[in-house]
N, CA, C and O atoms as a DFTB+ gen file, in Angstrom:
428 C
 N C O
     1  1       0.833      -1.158       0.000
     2  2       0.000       0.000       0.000
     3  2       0.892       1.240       0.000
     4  3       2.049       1.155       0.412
     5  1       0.501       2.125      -0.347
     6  2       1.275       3.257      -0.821
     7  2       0.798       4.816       0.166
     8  3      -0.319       4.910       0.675
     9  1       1.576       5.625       0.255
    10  2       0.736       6.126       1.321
    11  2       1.137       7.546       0.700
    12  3       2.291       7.816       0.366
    13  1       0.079       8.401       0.587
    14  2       0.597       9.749      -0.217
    15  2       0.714      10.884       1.235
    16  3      -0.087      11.256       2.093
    17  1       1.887      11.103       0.991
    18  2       2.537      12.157       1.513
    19  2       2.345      13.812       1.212
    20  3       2.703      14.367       0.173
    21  1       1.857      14.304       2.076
    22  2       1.800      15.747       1.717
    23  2       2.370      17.277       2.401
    24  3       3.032      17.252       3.439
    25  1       2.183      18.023       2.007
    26  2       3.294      18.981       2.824
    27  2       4.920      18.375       2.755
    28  3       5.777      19.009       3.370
    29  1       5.243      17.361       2.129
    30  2       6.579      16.644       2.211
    31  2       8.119      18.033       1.976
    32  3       7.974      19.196       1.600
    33  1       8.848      17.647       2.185
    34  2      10.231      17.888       1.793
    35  2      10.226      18.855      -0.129
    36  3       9.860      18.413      -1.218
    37  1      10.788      20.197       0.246
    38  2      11.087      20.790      -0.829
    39  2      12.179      20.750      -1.394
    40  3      12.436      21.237      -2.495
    41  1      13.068      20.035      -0.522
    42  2      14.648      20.496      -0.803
    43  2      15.278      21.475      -0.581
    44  3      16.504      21.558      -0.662
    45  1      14.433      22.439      -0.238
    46  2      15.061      24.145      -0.329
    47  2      15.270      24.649       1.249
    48  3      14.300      24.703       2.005
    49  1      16.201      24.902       1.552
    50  2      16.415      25.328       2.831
    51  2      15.574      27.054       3.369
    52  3      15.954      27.980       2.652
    53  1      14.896      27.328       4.112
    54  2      14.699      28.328       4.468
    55  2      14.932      29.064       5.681
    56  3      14.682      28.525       6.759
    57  1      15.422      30.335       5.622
    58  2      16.066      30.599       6.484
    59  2      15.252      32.184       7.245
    60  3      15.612      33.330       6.977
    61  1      14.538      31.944       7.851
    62  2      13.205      33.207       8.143
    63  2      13.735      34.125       8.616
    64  3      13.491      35.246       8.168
    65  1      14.893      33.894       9.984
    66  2      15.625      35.250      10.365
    67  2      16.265      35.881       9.307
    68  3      16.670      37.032       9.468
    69  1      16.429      35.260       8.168
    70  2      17.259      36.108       7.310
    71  2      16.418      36.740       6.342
    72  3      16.767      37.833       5.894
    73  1      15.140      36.092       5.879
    74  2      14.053      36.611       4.902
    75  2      13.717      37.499       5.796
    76  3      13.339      38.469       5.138
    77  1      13.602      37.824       7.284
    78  2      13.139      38.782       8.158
    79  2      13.545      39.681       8.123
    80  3      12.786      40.629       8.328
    81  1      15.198      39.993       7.804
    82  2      16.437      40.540       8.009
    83  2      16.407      41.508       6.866
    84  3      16.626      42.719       6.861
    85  1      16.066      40.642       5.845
    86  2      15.970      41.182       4.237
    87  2      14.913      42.134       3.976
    88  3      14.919      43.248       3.452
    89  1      14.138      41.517       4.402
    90  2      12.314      42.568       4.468
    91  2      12.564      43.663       5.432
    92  3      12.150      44.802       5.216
    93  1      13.120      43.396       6.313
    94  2      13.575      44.841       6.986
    95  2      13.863      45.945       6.401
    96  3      13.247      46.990       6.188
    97  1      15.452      45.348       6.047
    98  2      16.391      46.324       5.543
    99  2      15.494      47.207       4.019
   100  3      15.721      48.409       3.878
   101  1      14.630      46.562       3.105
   102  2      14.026      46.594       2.404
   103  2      13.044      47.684       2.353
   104  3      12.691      48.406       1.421
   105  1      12.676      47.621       3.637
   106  2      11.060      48.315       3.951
   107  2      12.013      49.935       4.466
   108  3      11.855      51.005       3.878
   109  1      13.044      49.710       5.766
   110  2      13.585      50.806       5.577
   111  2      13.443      51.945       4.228
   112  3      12.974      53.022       3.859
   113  1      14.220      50.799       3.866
   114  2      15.081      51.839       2.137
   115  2      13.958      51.981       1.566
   116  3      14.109      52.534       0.477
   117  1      12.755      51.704       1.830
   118  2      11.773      52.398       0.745
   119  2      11.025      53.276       1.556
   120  3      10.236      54.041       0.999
   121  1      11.184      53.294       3.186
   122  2      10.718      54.417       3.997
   123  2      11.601      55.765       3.714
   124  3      11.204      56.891       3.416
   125  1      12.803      55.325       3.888
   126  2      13.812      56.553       3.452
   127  2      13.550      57.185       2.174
   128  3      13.499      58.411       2.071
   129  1      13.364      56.319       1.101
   130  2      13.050      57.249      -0.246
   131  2      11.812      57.807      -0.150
   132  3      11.435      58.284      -1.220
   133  1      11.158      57.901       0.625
   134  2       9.253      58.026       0.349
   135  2       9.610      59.301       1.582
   136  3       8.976      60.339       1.394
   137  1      10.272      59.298       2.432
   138  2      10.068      60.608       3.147
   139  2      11.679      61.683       2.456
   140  3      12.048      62.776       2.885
   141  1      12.132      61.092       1.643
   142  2      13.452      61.821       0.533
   143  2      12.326      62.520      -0.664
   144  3      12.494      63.679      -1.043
   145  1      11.202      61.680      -1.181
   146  2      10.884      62.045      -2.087
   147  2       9.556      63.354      -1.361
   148  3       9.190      64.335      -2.006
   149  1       9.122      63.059      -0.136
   150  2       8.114      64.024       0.630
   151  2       9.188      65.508       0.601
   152  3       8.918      66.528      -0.033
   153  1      10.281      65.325       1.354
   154  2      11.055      66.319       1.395
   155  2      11.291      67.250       0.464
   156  3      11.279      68.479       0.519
   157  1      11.606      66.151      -0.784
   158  2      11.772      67.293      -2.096
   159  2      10.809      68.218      -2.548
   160  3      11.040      69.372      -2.908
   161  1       9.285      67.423      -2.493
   162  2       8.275      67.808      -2.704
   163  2       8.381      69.334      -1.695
   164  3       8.459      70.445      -2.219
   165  1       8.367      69.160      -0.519
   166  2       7.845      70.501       0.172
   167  2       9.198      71.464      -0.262
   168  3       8.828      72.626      -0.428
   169  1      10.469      71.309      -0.459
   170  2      11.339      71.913      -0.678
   171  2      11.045      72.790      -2.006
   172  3      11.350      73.969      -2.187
   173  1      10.288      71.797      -3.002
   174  2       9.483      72.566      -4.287
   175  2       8.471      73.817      -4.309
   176  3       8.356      74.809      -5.029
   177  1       7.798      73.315      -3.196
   178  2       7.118      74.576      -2.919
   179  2       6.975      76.143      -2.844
   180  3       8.061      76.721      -2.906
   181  1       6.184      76.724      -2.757
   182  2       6.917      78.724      -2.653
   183  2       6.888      79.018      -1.496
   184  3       6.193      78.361      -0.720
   185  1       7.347      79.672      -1.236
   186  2       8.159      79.699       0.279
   187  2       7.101      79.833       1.263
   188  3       6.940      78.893       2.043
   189  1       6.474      80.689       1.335
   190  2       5.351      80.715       2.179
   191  2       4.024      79.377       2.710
   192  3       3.304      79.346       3.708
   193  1       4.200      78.050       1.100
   194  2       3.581      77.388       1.587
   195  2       4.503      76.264       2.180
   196  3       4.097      75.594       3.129
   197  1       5.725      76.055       1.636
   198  2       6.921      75.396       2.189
   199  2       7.205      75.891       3.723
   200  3       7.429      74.830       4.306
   201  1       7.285      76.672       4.431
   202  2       7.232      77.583       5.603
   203  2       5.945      76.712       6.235
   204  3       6.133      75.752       6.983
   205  1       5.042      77.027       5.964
   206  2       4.165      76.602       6.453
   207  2       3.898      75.480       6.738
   208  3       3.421      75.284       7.856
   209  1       4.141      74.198       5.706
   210  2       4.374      73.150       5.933
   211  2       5.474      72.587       6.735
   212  3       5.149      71.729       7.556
   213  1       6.759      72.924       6.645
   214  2       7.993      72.612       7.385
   215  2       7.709      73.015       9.235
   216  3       8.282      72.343      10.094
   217  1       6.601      74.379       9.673
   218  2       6.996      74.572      10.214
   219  2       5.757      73.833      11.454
   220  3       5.930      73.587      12.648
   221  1       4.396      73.614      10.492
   222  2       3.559      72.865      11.391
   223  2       4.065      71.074      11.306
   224  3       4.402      70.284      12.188
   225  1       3.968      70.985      10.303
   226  2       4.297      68.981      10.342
   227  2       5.723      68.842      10.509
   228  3       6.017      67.707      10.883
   229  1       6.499      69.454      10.390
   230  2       8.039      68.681       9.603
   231  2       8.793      69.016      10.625
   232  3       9.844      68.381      10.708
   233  1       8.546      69.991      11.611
   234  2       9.451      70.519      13.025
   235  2       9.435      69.362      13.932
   236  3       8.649      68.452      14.196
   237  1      10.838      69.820      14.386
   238  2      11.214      68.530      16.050
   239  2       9.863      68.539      16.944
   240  3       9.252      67.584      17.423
   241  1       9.561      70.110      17.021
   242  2       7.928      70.179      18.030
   243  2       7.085      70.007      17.298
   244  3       6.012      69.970      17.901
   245  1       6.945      69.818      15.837
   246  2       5.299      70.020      15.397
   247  2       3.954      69.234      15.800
   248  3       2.834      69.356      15.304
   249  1       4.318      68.521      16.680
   250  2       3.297      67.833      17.647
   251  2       2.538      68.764      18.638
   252  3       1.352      68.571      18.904
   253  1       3.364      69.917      19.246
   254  2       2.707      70.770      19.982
   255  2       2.455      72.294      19.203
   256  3       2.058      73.217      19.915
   257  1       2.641      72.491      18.039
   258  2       2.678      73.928      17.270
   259  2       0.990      73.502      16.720
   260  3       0.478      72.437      16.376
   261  1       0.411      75.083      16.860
   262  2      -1.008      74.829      16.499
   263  2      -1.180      75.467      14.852
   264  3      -0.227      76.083      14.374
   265  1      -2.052      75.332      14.297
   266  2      -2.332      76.154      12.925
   267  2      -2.269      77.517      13.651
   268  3      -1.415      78.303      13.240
   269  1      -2.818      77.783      14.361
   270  2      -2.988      79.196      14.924
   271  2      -1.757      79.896      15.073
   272  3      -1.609      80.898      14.373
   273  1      -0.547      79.448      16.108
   274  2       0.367      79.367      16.263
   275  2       1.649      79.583      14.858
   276  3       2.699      80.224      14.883
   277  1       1.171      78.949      13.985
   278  2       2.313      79.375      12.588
   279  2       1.347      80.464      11.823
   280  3       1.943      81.450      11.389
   281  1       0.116      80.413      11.634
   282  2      -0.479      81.648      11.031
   283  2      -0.203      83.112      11.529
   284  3       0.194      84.071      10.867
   285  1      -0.562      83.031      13.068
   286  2      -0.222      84.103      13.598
   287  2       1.269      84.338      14.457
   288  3       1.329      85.300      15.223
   289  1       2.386      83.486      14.314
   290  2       3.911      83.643      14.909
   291  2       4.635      83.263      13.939
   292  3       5.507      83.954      13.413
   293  1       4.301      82.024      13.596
   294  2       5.528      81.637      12.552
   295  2       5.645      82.610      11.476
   296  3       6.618      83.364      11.454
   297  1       4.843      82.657      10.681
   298  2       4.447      83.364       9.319
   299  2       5.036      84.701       9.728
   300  3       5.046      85.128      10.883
   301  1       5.543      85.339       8.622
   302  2       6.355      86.961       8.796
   303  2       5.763      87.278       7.360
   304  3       6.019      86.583       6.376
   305  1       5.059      88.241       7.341
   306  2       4.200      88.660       8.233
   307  2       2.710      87.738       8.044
   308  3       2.259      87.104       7.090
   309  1       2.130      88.037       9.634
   310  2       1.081      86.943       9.854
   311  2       0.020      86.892       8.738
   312  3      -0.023      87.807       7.916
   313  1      -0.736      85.979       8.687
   314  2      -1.570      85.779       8.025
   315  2      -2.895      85.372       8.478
   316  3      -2.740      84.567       9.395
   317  1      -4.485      85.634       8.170
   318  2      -5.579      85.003       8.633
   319  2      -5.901      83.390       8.470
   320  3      -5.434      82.514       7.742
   321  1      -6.573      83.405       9.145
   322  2      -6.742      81.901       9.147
   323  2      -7.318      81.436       7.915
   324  3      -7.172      80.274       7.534
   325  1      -8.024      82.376       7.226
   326  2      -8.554      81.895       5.909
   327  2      -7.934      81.559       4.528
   328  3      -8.246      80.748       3.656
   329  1      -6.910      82.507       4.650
   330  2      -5.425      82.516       3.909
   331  2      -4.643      81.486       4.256
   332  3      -4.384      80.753       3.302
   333  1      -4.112      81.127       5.414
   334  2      -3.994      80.015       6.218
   335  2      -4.380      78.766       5.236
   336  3      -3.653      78.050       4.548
   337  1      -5.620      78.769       5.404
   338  2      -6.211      77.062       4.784
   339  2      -5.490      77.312       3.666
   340  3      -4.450      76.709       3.403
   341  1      -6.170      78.521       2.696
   342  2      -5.944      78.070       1.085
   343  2      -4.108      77.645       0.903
   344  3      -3.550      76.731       0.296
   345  1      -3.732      78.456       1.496
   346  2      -1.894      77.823       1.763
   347  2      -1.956      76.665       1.830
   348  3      -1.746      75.953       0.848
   349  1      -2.275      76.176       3.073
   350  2      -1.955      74.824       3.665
   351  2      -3.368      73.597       1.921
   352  3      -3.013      72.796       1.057
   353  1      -4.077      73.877       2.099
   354  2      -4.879      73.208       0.923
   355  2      -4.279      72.763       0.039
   356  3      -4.080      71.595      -0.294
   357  1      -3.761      74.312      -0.652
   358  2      -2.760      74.543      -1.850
   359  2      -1.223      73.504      -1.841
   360  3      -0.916      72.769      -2.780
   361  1      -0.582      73.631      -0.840
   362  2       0.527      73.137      -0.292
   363  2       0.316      71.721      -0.549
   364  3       0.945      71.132      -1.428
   365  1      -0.801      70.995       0.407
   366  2      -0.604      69.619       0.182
   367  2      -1.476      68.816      -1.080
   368  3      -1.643      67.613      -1.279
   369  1      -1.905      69.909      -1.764
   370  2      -2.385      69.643      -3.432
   371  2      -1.389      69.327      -4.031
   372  3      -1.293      68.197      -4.511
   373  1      -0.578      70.087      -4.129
   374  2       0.927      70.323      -5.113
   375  2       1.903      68.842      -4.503
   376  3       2.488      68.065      -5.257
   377  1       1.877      68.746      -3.125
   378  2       2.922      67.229      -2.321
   379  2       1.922      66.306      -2.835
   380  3       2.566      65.286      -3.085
   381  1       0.751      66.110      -3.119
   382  2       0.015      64.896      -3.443
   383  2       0.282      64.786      -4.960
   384  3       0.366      63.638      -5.398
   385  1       0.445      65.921      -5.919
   386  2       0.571      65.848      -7.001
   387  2       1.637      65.215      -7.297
   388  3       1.491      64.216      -8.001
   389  1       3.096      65.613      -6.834
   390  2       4.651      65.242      -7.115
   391  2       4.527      63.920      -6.412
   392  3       5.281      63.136      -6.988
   393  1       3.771      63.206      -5.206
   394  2       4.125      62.137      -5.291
   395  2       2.973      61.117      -5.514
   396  3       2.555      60.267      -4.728
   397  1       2.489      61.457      -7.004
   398  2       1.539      60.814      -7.287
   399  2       0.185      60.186      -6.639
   400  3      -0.423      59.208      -7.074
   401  1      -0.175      61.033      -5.404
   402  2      -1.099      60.548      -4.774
   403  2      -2.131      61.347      -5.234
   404  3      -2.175      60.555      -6.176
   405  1      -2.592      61.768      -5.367
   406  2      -3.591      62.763      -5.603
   407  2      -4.958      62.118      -5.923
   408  3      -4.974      61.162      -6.697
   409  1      -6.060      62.557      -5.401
   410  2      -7.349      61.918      -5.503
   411  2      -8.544      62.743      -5.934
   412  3      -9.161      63.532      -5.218
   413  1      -8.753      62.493      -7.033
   414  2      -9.968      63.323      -7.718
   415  2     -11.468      62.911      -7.363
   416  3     -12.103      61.885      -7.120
   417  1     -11.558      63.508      -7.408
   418  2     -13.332      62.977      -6.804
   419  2     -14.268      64.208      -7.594
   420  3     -14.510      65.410      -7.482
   421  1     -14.540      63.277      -8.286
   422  2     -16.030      63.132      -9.153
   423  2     -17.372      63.573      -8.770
   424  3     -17.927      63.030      -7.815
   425  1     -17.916      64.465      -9.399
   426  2     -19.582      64.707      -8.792
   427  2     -20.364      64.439      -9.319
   428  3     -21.498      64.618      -8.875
């Protein structure tokens, strides 16, 4: 009688800490280019919306800096909050554009 075997023997050695090791290093280097290629993007920008962006998201503190806070301190000279949005709007229109994200929506 013959007995069928399954899941059996591939021959191929696998080695997971190292496929682990690999996918790491991997995922890095494509985190690094994706915040290299964010960077360039805001660096593209005109200064005022580059400013604006660098100085609410991209700062060591920008966890505690408010919109309010760069409209009316950061910014030289200040700006309203309404001006404010269309900047900041404008700003991450143009970073969604350069890195191909951009989402159109249809009416």
């Amino acid at each position: 009688m013959e007995h069928v075997r399954e899941g059996g023997r591939t021959n191929q050695t696998s080695d997971q800490t190292a496929s682990i090791a690999v996918h790491n290093i991997d995922s890095q280097a494509e985190r690094k280019e994706y915040v290299e290629r964010v960077e360039r993007a805001v660096n593209a920008l005109p200064w005022k919306e580059r400013v604006l962006i660098q100085e609410r998201y991209m700062s060591a503190d920008s966890e505690y800096i408010t919109d309010y806070a760069v409209y009316n301190h950061r910014l030289k000279p200040a700006i309203s909050e309404g001006t404010y949005s269309k900047y900041r709007w404008k700003a991450f229109y143009k970073i969604a554009l350069k890195l191909n994200i951009e989402v159109l929506k249809h009416k």
